[in-house]
KEKE-3310 file (N, C-alpha, C; in steps of 0.2 Angstrom, whole numbers, plus 5000, padded with zeros to 4 digits):
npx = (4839:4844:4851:4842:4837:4846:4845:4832:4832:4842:4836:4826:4832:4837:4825:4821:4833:4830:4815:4819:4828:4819:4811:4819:4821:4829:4836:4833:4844:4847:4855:4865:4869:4877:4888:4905:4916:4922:4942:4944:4949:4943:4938:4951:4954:4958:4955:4961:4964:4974:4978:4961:4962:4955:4961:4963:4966:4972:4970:4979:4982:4997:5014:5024:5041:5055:5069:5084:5093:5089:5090:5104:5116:5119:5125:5113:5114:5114:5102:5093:5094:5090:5077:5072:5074:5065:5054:5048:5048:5062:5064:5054:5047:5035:5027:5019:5006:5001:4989:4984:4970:4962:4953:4947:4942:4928:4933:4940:4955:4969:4984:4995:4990:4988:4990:4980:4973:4986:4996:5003:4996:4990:4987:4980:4968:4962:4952:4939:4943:4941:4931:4922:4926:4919:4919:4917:4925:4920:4920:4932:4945:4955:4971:4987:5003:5018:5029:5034:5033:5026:5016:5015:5005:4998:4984:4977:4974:4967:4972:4967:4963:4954:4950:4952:4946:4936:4933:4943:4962:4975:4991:5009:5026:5039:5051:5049:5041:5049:5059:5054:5046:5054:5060:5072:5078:5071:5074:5088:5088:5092:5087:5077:5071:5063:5052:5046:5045:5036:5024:5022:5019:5008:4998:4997:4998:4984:4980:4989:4991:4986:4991:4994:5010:5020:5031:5044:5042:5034:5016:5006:4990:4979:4986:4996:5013:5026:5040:5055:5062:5073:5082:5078:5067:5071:5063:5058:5046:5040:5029:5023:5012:5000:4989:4981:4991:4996:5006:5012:5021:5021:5029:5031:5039:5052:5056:5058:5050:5051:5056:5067:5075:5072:5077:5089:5094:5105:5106:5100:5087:5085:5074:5078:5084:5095:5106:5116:5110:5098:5098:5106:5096:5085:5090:5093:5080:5074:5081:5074:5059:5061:5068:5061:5045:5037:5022:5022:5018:5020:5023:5026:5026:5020:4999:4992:5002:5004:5015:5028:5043:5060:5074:5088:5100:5115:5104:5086:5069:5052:5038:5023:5006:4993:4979:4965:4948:4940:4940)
npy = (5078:5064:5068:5070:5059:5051:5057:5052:5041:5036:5041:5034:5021:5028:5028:5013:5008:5016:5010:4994:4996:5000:4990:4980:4985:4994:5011:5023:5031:5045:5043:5055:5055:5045:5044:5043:5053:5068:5070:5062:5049:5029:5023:5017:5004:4985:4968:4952:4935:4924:4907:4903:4916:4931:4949:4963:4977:4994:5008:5025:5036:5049:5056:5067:5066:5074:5071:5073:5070:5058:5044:5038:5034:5031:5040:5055:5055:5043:5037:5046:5039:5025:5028:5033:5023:5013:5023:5032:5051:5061:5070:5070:5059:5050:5044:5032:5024:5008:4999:4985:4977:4961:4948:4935:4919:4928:4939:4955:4961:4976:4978:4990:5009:5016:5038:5046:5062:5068:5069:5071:5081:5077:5064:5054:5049:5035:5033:5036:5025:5015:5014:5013:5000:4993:4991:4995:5006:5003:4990:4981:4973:4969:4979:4978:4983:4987:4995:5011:5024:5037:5037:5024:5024:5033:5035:5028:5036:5051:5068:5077:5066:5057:5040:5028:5016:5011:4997:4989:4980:4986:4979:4977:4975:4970:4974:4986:4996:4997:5006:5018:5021:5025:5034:5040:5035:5044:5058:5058:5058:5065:5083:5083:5070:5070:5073:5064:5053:5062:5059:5046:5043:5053:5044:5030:5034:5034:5023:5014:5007:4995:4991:4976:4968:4958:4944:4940:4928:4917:4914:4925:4928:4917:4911:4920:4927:4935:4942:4949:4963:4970:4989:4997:5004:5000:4989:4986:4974:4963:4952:4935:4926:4913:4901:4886:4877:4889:4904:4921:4934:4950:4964:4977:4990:4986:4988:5005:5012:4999:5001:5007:5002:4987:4984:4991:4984:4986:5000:5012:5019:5036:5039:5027:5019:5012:5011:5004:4988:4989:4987:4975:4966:4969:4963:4948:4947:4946:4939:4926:4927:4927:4915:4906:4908:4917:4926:4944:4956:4975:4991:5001:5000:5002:5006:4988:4987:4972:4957:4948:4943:4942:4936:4948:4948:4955:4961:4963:4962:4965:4959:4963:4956:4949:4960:4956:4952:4947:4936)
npz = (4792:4794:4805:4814:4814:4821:4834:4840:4838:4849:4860:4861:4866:4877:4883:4884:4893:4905:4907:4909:4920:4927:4928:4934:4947:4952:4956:4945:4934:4926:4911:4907:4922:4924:4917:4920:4930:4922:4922:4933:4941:4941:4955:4967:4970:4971:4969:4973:4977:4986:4988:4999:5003:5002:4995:4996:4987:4989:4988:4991:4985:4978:4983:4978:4973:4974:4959:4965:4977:4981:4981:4990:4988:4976:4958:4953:4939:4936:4942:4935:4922:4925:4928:4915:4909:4912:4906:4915:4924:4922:4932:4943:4955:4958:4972:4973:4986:4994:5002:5011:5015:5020:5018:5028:5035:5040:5045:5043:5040:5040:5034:5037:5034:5026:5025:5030:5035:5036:5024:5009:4997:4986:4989:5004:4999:5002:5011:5004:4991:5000:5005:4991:4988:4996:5010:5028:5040:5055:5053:5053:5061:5064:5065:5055:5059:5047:5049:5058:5051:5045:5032:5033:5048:5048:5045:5055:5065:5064:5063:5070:5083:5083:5080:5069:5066:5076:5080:5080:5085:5089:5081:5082:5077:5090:5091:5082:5091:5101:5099:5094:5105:5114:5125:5126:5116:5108:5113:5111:5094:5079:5076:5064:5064:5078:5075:5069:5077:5087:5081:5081:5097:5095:5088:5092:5107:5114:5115:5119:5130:5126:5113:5105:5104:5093:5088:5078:5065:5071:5070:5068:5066:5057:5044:5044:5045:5053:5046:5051:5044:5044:5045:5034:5043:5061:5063:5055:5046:5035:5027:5027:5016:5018:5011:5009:4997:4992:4990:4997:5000:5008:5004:5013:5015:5009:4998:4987:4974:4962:4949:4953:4963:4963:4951:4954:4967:4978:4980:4988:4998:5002:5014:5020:5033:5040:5029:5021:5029:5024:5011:5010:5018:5008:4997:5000:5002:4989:4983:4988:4985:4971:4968:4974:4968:4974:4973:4976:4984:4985:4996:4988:4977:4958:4956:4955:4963:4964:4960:4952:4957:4946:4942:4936:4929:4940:4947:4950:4941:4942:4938:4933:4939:4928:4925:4931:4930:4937:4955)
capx = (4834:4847:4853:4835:4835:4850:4843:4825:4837:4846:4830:4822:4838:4837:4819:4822:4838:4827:4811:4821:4831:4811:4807:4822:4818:4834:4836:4834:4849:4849:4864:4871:4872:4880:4894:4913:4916:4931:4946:4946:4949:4938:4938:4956:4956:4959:4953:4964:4964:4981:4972:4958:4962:4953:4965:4960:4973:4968:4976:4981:4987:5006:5017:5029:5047:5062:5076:5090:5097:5084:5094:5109:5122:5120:5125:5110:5116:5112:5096:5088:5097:5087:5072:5070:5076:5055:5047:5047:5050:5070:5063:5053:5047:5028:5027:5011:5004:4994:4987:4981:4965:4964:4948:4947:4938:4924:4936:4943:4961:4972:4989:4996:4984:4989:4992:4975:4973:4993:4999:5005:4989:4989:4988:4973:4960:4962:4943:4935:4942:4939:4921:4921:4927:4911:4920:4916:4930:4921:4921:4941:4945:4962:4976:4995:5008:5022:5035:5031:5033:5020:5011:5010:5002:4993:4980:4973:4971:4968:4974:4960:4963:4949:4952:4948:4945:4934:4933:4951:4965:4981:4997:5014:5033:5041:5056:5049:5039:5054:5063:5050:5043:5060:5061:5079:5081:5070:5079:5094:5087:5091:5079:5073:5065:5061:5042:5045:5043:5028:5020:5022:5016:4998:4993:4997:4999:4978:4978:4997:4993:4980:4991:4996:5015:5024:5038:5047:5043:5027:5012:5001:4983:4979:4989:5000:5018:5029:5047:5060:5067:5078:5085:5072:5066:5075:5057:5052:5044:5038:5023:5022:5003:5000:4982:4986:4996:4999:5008:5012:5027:5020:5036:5032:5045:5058:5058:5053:5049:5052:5059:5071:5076:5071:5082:5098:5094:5111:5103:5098:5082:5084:5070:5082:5090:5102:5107:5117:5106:5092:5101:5107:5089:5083:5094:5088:5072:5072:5081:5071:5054:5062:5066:5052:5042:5030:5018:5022:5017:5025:5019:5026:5023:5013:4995:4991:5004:5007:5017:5032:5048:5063:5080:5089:5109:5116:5096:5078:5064:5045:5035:5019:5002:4989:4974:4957:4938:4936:4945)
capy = (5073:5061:5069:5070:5049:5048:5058:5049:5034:5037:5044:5028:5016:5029:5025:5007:5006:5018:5006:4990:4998:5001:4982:4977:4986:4997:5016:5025:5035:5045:5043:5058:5055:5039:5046:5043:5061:5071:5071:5057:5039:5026:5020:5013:4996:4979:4960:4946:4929:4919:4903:4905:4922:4936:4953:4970:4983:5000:5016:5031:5042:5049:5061:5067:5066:5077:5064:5074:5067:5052:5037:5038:5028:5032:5046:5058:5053:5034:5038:5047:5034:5019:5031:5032:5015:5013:5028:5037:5055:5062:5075:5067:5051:5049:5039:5029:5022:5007:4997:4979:4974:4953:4943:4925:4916:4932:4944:4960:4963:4979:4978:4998:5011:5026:5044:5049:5067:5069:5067:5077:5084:5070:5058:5053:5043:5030:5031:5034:5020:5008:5013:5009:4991:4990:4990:5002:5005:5000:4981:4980:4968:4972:4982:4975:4988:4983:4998:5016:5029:5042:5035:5019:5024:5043:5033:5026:5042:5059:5076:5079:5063:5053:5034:5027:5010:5010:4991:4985:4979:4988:4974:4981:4972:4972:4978:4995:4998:4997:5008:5022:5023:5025:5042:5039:5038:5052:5064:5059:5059:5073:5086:5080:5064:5071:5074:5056:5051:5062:5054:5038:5045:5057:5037:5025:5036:5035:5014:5012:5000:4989:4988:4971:4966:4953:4945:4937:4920:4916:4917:4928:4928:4912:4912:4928:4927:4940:4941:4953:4963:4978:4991:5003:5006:4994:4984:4987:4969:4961:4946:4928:4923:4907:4897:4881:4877:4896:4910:4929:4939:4956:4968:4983:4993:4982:4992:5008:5011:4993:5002:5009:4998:4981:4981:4989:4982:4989:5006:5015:5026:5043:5036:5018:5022:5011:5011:4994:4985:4987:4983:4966:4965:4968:4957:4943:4944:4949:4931:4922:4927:4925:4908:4904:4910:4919:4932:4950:4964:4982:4996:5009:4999:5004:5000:4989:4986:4965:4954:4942:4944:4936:4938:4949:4948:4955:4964:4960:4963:4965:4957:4964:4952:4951:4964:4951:4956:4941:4934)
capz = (4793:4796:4813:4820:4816:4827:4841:4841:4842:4855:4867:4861:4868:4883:4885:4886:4897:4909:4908:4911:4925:4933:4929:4941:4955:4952:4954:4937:4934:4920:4905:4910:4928:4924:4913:4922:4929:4918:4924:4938:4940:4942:4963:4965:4971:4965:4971:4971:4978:4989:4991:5002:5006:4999:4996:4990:4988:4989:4984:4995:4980:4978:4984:4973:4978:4970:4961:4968:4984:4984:4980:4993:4986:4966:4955:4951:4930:4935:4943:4929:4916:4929:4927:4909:4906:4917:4903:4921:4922:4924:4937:4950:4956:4962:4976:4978:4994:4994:5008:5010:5016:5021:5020:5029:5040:5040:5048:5041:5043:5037:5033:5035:5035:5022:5026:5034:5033:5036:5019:5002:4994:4982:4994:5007:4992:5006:5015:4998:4990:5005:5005:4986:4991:4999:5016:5033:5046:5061:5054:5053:5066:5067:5059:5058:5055:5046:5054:5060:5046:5045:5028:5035:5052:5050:5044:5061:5070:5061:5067:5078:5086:5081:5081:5063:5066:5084:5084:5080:5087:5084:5082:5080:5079:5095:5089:5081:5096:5107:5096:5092:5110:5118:5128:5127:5107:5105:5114:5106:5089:5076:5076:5060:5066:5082:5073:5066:5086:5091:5077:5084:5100:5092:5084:5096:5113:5118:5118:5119:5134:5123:5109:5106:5100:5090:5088:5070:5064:5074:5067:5074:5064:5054:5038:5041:5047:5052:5045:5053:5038:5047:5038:5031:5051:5066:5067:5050:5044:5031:5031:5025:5018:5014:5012:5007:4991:4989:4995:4995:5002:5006:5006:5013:5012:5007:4990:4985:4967:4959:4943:4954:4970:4963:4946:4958:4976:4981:4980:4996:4998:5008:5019:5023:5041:5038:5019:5018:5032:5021:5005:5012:5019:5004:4991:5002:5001:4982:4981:4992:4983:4966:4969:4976:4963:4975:4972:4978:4987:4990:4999:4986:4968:4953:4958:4959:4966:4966:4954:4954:4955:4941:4943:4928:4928:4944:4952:4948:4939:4944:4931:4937:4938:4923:4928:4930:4933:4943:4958)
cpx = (4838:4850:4846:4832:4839:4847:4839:4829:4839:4841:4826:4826:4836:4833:4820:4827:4833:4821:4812:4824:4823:4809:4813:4823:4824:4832:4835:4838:4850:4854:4867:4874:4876:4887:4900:4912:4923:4934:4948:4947:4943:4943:4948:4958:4955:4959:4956:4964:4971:4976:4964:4954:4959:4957:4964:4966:4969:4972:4974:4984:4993:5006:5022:5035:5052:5068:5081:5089:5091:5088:5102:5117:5122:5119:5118:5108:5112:5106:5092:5090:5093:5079:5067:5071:5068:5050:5045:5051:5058:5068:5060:5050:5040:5027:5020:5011:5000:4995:4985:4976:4963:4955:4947:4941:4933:4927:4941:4949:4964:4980:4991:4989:4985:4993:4988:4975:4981:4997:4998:4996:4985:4988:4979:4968:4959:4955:4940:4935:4941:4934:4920:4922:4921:4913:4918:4922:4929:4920:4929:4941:4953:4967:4984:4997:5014:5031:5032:5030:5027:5013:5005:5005:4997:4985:4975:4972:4972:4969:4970:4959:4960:4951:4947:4944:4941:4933:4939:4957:4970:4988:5004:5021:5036:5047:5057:5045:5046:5058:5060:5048:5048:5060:5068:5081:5076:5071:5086:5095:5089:5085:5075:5069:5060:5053:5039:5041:5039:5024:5015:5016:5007:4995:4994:4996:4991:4979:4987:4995:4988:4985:4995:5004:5017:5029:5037:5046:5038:5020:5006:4993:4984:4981:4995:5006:5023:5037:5049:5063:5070:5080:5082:5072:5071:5068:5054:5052:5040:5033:5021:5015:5004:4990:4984:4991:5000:5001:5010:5018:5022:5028:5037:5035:5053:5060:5054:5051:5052:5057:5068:5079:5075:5077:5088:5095:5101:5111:5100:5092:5082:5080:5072:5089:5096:5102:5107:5114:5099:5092:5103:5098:5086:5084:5090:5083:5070:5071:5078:5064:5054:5064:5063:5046:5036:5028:5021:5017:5020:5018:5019:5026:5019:5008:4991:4993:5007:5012:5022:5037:5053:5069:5083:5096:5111:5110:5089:5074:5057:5043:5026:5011:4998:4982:4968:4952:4937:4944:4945)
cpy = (5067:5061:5070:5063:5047:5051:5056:5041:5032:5039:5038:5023:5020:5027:5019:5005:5010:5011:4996:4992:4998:4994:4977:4980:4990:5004:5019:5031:5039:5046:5049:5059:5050:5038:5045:5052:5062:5072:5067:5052:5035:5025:5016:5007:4990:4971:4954:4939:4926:4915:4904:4913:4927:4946:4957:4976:4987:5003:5021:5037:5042:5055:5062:5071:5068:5072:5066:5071:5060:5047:5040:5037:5029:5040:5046:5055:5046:5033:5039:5040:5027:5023:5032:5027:5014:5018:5032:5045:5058:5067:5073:5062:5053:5042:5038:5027:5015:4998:4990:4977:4966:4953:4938:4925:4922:4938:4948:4962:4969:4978:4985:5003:5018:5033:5046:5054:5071:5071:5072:5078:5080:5064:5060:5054:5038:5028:5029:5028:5012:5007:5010:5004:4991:4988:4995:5000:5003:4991:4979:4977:4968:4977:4979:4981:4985:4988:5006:5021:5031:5038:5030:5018:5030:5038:5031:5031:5047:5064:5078:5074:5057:5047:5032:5021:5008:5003:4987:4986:4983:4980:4976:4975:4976:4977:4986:4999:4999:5002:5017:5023:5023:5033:5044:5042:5045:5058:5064:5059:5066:5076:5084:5075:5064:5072:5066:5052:5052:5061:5048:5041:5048:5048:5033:5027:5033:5027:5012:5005:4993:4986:4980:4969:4962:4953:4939:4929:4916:4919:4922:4931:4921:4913:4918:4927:4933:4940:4948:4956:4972:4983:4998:5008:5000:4990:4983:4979:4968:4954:4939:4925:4918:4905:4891:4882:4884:4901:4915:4932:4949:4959:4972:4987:4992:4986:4998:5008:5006:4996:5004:5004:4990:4980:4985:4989:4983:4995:5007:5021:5029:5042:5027:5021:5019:5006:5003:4989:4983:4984:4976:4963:4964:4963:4951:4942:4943:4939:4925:4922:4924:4917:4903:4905:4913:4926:4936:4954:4970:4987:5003:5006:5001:4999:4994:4985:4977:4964:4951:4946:4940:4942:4940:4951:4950:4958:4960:4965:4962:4964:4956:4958:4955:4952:4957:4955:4950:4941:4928)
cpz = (4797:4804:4817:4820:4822:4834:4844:4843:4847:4861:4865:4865:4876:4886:4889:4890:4904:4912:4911:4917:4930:4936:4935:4948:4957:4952:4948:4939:4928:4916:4908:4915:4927:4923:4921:4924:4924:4924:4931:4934:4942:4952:4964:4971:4966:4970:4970:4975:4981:4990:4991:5003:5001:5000:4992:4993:4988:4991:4988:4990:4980:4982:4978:4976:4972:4966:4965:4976:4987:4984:4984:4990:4977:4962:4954:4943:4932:4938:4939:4923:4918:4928:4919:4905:4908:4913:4909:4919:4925:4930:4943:4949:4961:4965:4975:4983:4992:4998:5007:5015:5015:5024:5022:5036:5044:5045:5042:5045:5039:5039:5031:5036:5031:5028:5029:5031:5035:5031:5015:5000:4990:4984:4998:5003:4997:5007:5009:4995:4994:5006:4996:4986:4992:5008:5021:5039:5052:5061:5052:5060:5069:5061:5061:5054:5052:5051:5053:5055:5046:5038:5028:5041:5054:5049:5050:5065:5067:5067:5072:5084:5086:5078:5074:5062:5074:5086:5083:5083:5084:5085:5078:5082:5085:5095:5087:5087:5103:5106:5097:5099:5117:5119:5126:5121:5106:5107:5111:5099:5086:5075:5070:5061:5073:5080:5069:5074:5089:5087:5081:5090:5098:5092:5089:5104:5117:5116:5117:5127:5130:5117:5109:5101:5097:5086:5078:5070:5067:5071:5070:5070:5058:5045:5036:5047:5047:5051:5048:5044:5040:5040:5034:5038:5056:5067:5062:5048:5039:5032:5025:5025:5016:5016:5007:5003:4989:4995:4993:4999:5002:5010:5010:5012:5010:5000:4991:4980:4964:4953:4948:4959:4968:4957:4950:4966:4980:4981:4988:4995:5006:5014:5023:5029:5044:5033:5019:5022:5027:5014:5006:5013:5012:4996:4993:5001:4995:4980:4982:4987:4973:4965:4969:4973:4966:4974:4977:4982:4989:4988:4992:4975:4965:4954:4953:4966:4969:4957:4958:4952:4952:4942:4936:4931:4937:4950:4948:4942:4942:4938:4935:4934:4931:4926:4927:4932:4936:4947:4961)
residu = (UNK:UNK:UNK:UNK:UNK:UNK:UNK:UNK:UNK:UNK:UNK:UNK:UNK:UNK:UNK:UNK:UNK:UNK:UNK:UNK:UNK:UNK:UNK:UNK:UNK:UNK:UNK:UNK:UNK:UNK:UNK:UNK:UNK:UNK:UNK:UNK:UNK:UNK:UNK:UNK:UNK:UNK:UNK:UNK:UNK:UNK:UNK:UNK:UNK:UNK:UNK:UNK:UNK:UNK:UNK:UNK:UNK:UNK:UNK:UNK:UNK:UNK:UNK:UNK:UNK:UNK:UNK:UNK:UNK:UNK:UNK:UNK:UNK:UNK:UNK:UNK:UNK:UNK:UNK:UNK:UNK:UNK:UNK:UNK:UNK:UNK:UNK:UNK:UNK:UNK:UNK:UNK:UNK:UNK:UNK:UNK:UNK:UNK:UNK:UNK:UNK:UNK:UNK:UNK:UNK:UNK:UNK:UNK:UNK:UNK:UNK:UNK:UNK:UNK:UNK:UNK:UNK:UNK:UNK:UNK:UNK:UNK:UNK:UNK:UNK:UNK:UNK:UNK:UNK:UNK:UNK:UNK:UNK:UNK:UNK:UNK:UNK:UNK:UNK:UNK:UNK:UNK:UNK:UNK:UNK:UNK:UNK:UNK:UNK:UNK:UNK:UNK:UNK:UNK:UNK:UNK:UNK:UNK:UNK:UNK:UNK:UNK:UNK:UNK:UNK:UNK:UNK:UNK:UNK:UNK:UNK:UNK:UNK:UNK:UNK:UNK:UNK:UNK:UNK:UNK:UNK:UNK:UNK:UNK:UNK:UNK:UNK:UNK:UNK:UNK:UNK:UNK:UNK:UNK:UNK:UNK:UNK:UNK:UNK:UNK:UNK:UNK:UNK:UNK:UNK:UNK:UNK:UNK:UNK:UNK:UNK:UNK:UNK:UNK:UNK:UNK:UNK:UNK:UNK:UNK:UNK:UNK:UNK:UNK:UNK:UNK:UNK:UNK:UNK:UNK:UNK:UNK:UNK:UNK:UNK:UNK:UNK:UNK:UNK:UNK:UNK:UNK:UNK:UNK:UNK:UNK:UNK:UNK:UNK:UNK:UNK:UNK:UNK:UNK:UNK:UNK:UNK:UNK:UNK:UNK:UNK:UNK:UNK:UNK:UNK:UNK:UNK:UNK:UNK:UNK:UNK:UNK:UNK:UNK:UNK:UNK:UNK:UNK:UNK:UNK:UNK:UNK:UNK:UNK:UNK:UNK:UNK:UNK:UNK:UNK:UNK:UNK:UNK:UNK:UNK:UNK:UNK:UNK:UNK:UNK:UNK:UNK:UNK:UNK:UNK:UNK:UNK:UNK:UNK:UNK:UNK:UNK:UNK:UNK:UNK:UNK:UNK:UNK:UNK:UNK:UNK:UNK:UNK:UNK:UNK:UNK:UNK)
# end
């Protein structure tokens, strides 16, 4: 008897969340279409605020990357011991991806653009979660890249060639365009990077005369500044937001995994084309932002991916922001 009270219950409560759902002029959904599905995530973004500026991160999934021979410059043993010190696991290291998306003055900026359908299996969530944003790629107004690599650039033209952004601007540092679009170095490249090159060319080659370059330390969209931070790539950059009072460091790739590369910044990742370039680059910056006590951004942090950094003995720590429902 008792369990034919709870179910008359419960179809009574359904009733009335249907019936009120009528009275606001809302589709009616029933309870179980509403449920979470198993075994996903909810939508992976997240809303935050620099000033003025409006900033939504948004997830590209992982890869997952072998530990052997990922860190250049450090025993194996001191990787997994930097690994487990993080509750990460000793065997491999899942890369995330994730992008940033800029609201101001009623223009839609991206910063990077994922993996598109280029990417590990695990990877390319990008569109999905961009349209969960509540965004559509033909109102993107521009895209900045921070430096070539495949993650950050497949995103803007898939396999088939198809242009994902058809009203935006592309904007690239002069320096990696000078580098990556050199007939010269890609002939003399090892064969391994040689598919890094026609990369570059597939994405950029069909508006390579429109796109537009920039150099370090000029601003070139209001509120976004580009620093030179070599090292990773020869062009790779890094971007200075400000709106009034406040400001934000986005990294790119100045680090990879923060457990890894932020507490020893004198570490090298496999993918840093030149180890100690980047590791100087990187130190710098770590101390610059830690000083300065500004908010963060990296391309390959846990999402969602911001917080501050605080200096700990001879490297850093990430001390990642506190999640909010509002922004």
């Amino acid at each position: 008897m008792q369990s034919i009270r709870l179910s008359r219950r419960k179809t009574m409560a359904g009733a009335g969340a249907l019936a009120a759902t009528a009275a606001l002029g809302l589709p009616a959904v029933p309870p179980a279409q509403a449920q979470t599905p198993a075994g996903g995530q909810a939508p992976g973004f997240y809303r935050y605020k620099v000033g003025d500026i409006t900033l939504t991160a948004i997830n590209d999934g992982f890869a997952k990357r072998p530990l052997e021979g990922f860190v250049r410059n450090a025993e194996l043993s001191d990787v997994k011991k930097a690994m487990a010190g993080a509750f990460l696991s000793q065997d491999a290291l899942n890369i995330t991806f994730t992008t940033l998306a800029i609201q101001q003055g009623g223009k839609l900026t991206l910063i990077d653009t994922g993996n598109g359908d280029s990417g590990a299996p695990t990877s390319g969530t990008w569109m999905a979660n961009f349209r969960a944003a509540g965004f559509d790629p033909k109102d993107v107004s521009t895209v900045i890249f921070s430096h070539f690599h495949g993650d950050h650039i497949n995103g803007f033209r898939l396999k088939n060639g198809t242009a994902v952004f058809p009203n935006a601007e592309a904007m690239v540092p002069s320096a990696e365009w000078a580098f990556w679009m050199d007939d010269a170095k890609m002939n003399a490249a090892p064969e391994a990077m040689k598919g890094a090159f026609a990369g570059v060319r597939r994405v950029f080659g069909p508006v390579a005369k429109d796109v537009r370059q920039f150099e370090p330390g000029k601003e070139i969209l209001p509120g976004i500044t580009p620093i030179a931070a070599p090292g990773h790539t020869p062009g790779h950059t890094v971007f200075a937001l400000s709106s009034g009072d406040s400001r934000m460091m986005i990294m790119s790739d100045t680090t990879n995994h923060p457990a890894l590369f932020v507490r020893n910044p004198d570490w090298s990742a496999v993918f840093d084309m030149d180890g100690p370039q980047a590791a100087a680059t990187r130190r710098k910056l770590l101390d610059m932002v830690s000083a300065d006590r500004m908010q963060v951004a990296f391309y390959h942090a846990p999402f969602p991916a911001t917080g501050f950094i605080a200096k700990d003995g001879n490297g850093f720590e990430m001390v990642p922001v506190q999640w909010s429902p509002a922004i």
